[in-house]
TIFIGU-892531 format. One record per residue (C-alpha): x, y, z; residue in one letter. Coordinates in pm, whole numbers, plus 50000, padded with zeros to 5 digits. Each point is the difference from the previous one (the first is absolute). Layout:
+-------+-------+-------+------+
!     x !     y !     z ! code !
+-------+-------+-------+------+
!     X !     Y !     Z !    a !
...
+-------+-------+-------+------+
END
This chain:
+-------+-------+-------+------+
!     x !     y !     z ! code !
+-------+-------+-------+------+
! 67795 ! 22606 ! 70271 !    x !
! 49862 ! 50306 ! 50035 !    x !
! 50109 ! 50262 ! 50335 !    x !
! 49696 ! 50159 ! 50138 !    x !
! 50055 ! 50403 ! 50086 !    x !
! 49855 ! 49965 ! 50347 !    x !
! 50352 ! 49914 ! 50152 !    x !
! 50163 ! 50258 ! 49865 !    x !
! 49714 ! 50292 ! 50051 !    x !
! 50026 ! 49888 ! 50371 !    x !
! 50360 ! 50022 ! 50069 !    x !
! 49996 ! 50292 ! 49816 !    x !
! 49774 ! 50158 ! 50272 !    x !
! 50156 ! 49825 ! 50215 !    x !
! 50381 ! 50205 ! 49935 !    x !
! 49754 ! 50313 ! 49918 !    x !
! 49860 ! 49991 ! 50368 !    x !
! 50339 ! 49905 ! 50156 !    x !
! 50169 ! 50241 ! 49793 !    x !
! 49690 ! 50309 ! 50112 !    x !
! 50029 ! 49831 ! 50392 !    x !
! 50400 ! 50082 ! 49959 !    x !
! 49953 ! 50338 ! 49896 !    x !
! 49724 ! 50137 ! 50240 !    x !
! 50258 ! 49844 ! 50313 !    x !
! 50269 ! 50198 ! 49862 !    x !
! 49826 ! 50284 ! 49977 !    x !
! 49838 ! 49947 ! 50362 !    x !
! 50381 ! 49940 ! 50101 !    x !
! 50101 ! 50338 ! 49854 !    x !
! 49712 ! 50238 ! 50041 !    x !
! 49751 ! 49876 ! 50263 !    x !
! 49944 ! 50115 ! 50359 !    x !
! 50292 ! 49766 ! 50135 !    x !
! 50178 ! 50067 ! 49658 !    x !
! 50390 ! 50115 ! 49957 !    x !
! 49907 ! 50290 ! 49904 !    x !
! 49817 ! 50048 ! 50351 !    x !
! 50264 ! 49892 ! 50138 !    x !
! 50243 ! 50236 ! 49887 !    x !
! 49744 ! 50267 ! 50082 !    x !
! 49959 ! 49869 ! 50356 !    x !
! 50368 ! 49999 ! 50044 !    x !
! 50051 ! 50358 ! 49878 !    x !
! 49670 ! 50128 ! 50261 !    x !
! 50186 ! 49809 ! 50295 !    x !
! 50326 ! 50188 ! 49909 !    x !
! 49820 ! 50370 ! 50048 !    x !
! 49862 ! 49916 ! 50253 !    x !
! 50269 ! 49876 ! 50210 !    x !
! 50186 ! 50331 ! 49866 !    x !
! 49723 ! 50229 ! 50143 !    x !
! 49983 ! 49774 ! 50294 !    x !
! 50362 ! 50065 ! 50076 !    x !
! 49916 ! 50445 ! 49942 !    x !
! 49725 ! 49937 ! 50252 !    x !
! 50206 ! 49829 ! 50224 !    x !
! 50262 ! 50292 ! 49974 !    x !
! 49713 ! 50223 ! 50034 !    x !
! 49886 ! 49793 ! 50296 !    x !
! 50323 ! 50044 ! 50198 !    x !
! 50075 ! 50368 ! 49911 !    x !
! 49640 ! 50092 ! 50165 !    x !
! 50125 ! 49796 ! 50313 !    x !
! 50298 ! 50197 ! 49996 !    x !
! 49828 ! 50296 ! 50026 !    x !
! 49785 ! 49882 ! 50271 !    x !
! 50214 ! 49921 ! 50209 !    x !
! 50186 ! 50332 ! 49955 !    x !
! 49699 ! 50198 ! 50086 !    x !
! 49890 ! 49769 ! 50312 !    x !
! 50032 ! 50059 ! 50346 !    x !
! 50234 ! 49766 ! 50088 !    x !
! 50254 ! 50170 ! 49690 !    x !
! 49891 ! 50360 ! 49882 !    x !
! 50227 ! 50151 ! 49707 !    x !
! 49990 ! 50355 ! 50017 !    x !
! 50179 ! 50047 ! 49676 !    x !
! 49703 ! 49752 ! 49831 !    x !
! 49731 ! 50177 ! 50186 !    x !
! 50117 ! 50319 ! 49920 !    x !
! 49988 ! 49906 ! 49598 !    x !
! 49693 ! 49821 ! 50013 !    x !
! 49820 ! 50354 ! 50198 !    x !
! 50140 ! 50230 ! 49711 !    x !
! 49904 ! 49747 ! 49741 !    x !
! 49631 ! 50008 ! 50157 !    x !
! 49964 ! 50400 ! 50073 !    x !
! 50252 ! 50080 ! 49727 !    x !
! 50158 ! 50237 ! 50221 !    x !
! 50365 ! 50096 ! 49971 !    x !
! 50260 ! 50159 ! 50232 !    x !
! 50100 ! 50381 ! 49881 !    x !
! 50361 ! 49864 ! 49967 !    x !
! 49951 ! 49739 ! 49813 !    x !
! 50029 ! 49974 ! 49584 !    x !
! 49749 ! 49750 ! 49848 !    x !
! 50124 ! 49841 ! 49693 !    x !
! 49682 ! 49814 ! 49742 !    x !
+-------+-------+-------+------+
END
């Protein structure tokens, strides 16, 4: 009794199709578009920007501060006197100015 090749040439496509099918998902797992590696590089964009989030925030309520200094309702002399000589870059003749 002779075998005839035809089983075995199709299972060897077969595993050689399975075996290309495996690869090509692991590789979409790893580097495509929803990948781990995008991921990670998702993860490290969302950190930065929550950091310079936070400095604008800062930013955000040291401007209010000043506002509110220099308003009607609240005026800082000492603030509005440093902000006028840091505009006309004017100093007093008694004063020492240190850069």
């Amino acid at each position: 009794m002779t075998r005839s090749s035809r089983p075995a040439l199709g299972g060897a496509i077969f595993i050689s199709v399975m075996l290309f099918a495996g690869a090509y998902f692991t590789f979409a797992a790893v580097q495509g578009d929803h990948g781990l590696f995008r991921r990670i590089q998702i993860e490290a964009q969302e950190e930065e920007l929550i950091r310079e989030r936070d400095r604008l925030v800062a930013e955000l309520a040291e401007i209010r501060n000043k506002t509110t200094r220099l308003s009607n309702e609240f005026l800082d002399l000492d603030l509005l006197d440093e902000r006028a000589r840091m505009v006309l870059g004017r100093i007093r003749p008694d004063e020492i100015v240190f850069r």
